[in-house]
PASEBA-1860 file (N, C-alpha, C; in nm, 3 decimals):
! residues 180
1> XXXXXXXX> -1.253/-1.751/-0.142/-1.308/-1.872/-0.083/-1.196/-1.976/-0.067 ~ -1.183/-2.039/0.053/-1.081/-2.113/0.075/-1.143/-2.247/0.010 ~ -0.999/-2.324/-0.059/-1.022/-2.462/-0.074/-1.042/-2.588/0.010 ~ -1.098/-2.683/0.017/-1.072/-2.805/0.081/-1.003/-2.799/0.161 ~ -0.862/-2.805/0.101/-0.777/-2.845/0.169/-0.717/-2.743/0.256 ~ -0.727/-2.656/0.220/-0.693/-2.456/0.305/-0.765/-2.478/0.455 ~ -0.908/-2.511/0.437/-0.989/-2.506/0.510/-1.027/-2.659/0.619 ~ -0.928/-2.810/0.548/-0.874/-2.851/0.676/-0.720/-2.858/0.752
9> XXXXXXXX> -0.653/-2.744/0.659/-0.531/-2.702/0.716/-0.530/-2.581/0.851 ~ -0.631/-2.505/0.813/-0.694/-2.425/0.891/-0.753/-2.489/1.025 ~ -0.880/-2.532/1.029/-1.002/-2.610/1.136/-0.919/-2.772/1.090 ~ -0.808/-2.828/1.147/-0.824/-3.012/1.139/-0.852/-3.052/1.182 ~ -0.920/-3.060/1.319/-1.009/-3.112/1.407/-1.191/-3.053/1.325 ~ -1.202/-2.956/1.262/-1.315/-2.912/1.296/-1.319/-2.778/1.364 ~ -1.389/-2.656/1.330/-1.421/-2.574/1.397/-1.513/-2.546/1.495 ~ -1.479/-2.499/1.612/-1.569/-2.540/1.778/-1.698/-2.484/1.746
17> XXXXXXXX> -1.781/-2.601/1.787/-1.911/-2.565/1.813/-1.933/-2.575/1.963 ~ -2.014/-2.479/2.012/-2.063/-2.516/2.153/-2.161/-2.610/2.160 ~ -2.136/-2.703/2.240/-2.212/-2.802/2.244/-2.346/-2.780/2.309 ~ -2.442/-2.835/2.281/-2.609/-2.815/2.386/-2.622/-2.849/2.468 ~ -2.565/-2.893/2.544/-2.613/-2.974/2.668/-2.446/-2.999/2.718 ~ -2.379/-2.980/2.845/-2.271/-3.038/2.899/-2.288/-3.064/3.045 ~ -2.254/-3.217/3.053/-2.297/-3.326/3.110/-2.141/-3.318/3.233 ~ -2.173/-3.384/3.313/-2.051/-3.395/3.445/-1.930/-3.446/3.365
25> XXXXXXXX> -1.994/-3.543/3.315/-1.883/-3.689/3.211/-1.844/-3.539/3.135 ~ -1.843/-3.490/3.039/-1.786/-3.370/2.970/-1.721/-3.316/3.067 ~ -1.771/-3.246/3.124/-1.648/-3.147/3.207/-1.572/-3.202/3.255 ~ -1.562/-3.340/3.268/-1.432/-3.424/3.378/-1.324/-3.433/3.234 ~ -1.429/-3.455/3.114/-1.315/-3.489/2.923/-1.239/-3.384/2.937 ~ -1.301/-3.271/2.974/-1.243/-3.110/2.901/-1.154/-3.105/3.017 ~ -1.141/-3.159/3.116/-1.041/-3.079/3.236/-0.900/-3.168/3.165 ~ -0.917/-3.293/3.147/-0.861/-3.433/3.118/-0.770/-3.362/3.028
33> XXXXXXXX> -0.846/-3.328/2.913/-0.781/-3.323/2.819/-0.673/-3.175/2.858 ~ -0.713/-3.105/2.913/-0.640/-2.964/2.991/-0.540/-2.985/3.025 ~ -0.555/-3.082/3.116/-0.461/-3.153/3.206/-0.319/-3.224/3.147 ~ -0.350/-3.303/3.028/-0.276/-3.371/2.974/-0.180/-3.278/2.845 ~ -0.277/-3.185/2.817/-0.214/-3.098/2.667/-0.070/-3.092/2.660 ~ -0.009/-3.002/2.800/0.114/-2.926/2.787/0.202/-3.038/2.732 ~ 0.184/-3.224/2.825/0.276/-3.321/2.801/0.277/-3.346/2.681 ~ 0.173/-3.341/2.624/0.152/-3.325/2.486/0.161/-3.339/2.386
41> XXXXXXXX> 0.201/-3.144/2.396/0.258/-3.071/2.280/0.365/-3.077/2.342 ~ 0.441/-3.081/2.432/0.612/-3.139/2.459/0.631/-3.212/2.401 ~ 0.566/-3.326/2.402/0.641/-3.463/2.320/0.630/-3.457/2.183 ~ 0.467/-3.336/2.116/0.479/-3.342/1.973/0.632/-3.273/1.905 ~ 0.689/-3.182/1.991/0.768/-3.083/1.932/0.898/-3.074/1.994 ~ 0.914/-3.199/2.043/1.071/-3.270/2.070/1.128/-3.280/1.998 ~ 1.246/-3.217/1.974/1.346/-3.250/1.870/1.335/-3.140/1.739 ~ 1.231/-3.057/1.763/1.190/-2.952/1.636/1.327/-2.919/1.590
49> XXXXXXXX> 1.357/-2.850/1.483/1.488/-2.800/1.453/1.435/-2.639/1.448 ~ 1.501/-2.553/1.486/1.485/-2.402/1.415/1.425/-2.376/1.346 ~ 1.486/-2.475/1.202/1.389/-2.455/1.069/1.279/-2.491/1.050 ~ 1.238/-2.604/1.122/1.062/-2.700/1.129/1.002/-2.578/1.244 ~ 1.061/-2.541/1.334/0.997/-2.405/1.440/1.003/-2.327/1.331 ~ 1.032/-2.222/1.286/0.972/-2.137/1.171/0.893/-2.169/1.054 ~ 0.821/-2.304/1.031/0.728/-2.298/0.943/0.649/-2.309/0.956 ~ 0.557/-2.178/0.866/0.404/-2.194/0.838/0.332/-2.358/0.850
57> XXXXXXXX> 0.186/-2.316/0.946/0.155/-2.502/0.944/0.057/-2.504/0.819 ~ 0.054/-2.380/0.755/-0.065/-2.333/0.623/-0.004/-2.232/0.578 ~ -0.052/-2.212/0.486/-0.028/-2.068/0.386/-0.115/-1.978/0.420 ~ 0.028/-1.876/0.450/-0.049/-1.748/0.541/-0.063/-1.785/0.683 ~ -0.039/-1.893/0.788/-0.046/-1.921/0.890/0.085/-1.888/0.953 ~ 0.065/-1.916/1.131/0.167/-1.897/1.221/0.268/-1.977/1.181 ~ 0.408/-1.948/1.225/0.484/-2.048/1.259/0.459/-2.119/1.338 ~ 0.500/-2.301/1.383/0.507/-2.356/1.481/0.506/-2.272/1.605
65> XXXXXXXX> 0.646/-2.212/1.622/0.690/-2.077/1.745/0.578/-2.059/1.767 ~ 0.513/-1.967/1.715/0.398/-1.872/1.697/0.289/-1.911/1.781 ~ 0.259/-2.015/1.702/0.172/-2.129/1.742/0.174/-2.183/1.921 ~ 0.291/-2.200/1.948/0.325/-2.227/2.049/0.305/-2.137/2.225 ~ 0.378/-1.996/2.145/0.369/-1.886/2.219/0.213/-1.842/2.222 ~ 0.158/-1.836/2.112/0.017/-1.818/2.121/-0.102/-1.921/2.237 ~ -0.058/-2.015/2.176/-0.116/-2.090/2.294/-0.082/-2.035/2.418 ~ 0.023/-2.046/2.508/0.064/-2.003/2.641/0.017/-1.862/2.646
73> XXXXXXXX> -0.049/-1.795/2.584/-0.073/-1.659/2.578/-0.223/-1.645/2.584 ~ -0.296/-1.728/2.469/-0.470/-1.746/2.493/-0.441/-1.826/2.679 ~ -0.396/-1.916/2.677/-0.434/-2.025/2.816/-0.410/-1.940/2.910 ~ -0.331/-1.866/2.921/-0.304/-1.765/3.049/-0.473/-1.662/3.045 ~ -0.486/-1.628/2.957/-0.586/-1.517/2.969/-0.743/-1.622/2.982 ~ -0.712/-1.748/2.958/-0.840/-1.825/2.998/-0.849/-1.837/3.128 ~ -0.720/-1.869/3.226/-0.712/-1.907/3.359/-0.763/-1.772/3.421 ~ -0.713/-1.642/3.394/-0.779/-1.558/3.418/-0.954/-1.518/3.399
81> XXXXXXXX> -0.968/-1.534/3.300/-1.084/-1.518/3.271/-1.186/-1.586/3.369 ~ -1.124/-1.690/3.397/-1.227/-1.826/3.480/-1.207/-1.747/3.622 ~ -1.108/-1.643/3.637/-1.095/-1.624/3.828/-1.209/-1.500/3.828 ~ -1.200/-1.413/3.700/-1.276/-1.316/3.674/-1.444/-1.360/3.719 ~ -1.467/-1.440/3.626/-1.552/-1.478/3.615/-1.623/-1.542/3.789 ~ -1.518/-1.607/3.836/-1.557/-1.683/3.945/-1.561/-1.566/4.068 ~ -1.531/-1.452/4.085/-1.487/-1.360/4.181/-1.547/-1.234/4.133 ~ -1.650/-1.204/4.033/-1.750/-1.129/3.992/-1.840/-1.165/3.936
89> XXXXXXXX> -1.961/-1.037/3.921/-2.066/-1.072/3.859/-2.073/-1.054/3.717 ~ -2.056/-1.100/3.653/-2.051/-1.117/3.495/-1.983/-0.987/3.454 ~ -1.851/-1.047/3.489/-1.763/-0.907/3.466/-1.742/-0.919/3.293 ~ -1.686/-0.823/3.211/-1.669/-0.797/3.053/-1.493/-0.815/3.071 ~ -1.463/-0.905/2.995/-1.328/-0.959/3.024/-1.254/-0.872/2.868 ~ -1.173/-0.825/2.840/-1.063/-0.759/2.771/-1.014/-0.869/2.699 ~ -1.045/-0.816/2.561/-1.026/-0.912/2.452/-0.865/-0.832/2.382 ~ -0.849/-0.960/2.329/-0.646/-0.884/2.261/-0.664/-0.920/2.112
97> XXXXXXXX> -0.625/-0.854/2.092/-0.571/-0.915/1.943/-0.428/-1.020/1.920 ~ -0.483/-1.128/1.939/-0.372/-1.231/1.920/-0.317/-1.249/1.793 ~ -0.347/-1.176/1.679/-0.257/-1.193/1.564/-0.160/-1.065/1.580 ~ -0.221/-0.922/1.601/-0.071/-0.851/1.680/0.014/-0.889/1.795 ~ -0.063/-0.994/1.871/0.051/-1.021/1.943/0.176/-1.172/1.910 ~ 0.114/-1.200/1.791/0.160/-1.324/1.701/0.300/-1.260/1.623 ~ 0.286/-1.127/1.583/0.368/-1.039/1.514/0.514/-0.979/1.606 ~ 0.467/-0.934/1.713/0.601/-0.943/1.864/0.706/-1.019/1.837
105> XXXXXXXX> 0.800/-0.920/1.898/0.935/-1.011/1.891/0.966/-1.143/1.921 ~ 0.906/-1.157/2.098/0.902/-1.193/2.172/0.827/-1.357/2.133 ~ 0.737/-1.355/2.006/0.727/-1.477/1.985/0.822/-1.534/1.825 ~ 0.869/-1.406/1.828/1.002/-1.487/1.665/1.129/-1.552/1.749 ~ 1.127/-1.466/1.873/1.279/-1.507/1.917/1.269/-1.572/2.079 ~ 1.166/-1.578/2.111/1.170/-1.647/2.249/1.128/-1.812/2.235 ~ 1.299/-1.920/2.311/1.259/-2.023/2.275/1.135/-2.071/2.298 ~ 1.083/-2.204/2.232/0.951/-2.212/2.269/0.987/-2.308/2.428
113> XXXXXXXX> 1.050/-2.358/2.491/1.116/-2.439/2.583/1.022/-2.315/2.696 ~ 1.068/-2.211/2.666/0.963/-2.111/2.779/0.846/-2.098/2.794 ~ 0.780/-2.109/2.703/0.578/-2.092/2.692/0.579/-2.287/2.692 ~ 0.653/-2.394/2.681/0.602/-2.482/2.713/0.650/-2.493/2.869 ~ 0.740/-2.480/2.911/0.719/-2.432/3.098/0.637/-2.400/3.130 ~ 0.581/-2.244/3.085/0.458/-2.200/3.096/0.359/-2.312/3.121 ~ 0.329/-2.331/2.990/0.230/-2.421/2.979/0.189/-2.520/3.123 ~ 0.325/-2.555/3.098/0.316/-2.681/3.246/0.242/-2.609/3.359
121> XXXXXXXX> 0.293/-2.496/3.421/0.266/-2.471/3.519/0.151/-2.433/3.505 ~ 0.126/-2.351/3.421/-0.004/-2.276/3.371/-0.140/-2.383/3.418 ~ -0.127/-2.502/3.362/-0.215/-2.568/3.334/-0.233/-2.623/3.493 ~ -0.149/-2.646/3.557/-0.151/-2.735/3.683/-0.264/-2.624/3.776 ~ -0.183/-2.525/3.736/-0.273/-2.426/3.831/-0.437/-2.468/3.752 ~ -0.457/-2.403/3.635/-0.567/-2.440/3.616/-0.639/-2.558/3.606 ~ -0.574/-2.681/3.634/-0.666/-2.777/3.667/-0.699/-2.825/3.789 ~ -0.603/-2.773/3.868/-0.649/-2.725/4.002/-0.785/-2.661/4.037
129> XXXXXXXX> -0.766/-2.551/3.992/-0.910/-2.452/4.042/-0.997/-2.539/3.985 ~ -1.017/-2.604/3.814/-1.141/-2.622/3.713/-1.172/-2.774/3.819 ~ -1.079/-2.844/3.933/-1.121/-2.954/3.983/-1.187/-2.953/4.140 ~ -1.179/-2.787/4.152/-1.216/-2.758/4.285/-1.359/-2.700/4.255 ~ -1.368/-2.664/4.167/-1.492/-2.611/4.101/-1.657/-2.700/4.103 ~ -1.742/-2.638/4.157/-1.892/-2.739/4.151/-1.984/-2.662/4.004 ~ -2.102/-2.725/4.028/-2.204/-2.703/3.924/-2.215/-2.581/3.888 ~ -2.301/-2.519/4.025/-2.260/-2.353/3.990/-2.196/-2.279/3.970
137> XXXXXXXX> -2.061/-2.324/4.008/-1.930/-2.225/3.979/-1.904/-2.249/3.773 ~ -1.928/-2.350/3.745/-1.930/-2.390/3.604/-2.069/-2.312/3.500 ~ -2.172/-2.237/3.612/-2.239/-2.194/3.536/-2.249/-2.033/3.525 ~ -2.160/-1.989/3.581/-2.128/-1.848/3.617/-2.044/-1.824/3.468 ~ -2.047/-1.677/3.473/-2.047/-1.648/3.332/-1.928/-1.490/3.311 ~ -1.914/-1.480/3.193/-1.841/-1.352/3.146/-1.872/-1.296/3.076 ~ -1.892/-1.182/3.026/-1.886/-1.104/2.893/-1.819/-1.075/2.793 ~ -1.785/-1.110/2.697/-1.683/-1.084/2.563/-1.740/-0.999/2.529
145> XXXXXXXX> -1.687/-0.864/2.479/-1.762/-0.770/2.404/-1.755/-0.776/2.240 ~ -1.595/-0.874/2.214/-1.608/-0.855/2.044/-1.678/-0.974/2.044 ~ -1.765/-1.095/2.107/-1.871/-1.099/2.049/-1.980/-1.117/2.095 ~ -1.992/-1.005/2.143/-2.092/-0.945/2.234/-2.228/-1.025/2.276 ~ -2.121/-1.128/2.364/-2.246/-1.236/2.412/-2.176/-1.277/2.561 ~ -2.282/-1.324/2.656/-2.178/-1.385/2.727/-2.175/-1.561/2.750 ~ -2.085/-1.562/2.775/-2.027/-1.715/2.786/-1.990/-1.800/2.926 ~ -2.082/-1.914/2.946/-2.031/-2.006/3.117/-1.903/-2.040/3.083
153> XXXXXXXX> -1.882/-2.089/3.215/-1.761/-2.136/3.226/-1.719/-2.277/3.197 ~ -1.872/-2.347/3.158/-1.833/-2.466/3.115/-1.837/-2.461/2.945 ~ -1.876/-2.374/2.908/-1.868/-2.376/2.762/-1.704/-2.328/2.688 ~ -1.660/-2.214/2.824/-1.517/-2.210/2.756/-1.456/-2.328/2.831 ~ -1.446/-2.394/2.910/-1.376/-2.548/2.951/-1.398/-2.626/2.802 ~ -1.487/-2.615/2.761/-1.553/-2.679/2.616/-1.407/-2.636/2.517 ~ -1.428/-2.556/2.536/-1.376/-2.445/2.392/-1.243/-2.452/2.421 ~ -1.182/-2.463/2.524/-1.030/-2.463/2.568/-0.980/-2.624/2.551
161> XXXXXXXX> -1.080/-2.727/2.567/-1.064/-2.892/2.581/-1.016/-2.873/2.382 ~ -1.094/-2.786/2.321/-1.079/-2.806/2.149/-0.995/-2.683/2.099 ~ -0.949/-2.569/2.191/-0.806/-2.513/2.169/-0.707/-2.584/2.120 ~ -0.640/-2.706/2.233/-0.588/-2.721/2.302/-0.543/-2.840/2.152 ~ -0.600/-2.933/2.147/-0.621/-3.001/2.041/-0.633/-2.967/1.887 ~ -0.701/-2.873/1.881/-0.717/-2.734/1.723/-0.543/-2.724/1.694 ~ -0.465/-2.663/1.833/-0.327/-2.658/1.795/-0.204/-2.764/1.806 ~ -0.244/-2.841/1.858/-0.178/-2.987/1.845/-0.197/-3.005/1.711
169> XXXXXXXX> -0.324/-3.039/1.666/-0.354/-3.109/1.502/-0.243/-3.004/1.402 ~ -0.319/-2.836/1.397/-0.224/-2.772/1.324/-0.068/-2.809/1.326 ~ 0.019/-2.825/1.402/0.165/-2.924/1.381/0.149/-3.036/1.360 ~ 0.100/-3.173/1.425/0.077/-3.248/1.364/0.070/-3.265/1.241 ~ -0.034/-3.213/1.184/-0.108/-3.251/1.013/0.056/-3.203/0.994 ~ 0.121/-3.025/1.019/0.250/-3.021/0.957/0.331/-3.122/1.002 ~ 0.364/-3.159/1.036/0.471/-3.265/1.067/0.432/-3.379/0.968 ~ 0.338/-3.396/0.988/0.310/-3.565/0.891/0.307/-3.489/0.723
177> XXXX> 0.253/-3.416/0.677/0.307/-3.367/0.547/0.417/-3.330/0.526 ~ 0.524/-3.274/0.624/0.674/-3.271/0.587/0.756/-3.367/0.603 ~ 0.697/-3.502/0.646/0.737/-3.599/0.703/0.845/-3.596/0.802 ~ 0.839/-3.517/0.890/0.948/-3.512/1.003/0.932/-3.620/1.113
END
């Protein structure tokens, strides 16, 4: 059983709930906040050193890196997911294991200067489409099979608006406890 403090080192925002009801005003927050992330987490992780990029933001957690690359890695497969979704009928979208892909070389040794490029572009594209998007296109849906439900597209806009932020806080909170 995790402690207190494990468990807001883990969830520091809070762990996502889907909300009941999402309102126009919401989906314009969640694009907003989309929109704004990449600048961000650029400015949170200006100046990182090597050594502050390789540390755990918890015990037993990612590195910063990690953290970083992971993000540009879920957000890519969200932008997808949303074209999936928008260009079929409740297609079953291919789930990864993001802690084997947390383990890859490719996120111990690739600067993070590249997945926050990513990011940039990543996101422009997707706030593009999520602003060209109407009611119905927001209520069209996907299938996850590991958890075997399916999900609109405004609920993962939901869930990506508190990604996005979930991994900001995780450096943050580290940064302000190492006092960097």
């Amino acid at each position: 059983m995790e402690t207190k403090e494990a468990e807001k080192q883990r969830y520091p925002i809070g762990a996502f709930v889907t909300p009941e009801t999402i309102t126009e005003d919401d989906l314009q927050n969640y694009i907003s906040d989309i929109e704004k992330f990449p600048e961000d987490l650029r400015k949170l992780v200006a100046g990182f050193t090597d050594s502050q990029l390789e540390t755990p933001y918890r015990k037993k957690g990612w590195t910063v890196r990690q953290v970083i690359h992971h993000i540009a890695d879920s957000h890519m497969n969200a932008l997808i997911r949303f074209k999936l979704a928008l260009t079929e009928d409740m297609p079953t979208i291919k789930p990864y294991f993001e802690d084997k892909w947390a383990e890859l070389d490719d996120y111990k040794s690739t600067p993070v200067n590249v997945s926050l490029d990513l990011l940039d572009s990543l996101h422009k594209r997707w706030v593009n489409l999520l602003r060209s998007m109407g009611k119905k296109d927001f209520e069209k849906t996907f299938f996850h099979p590991e958890h075997g439900k399916e999900f609109s597209l405004d609920e993962i806009a939901a869930m990506y608006s508190w990604h996005g932020r979930h991994h900001y806080a995780h450096i943050d909170e580290l940064r302000k406890r190492m006092n960097w």
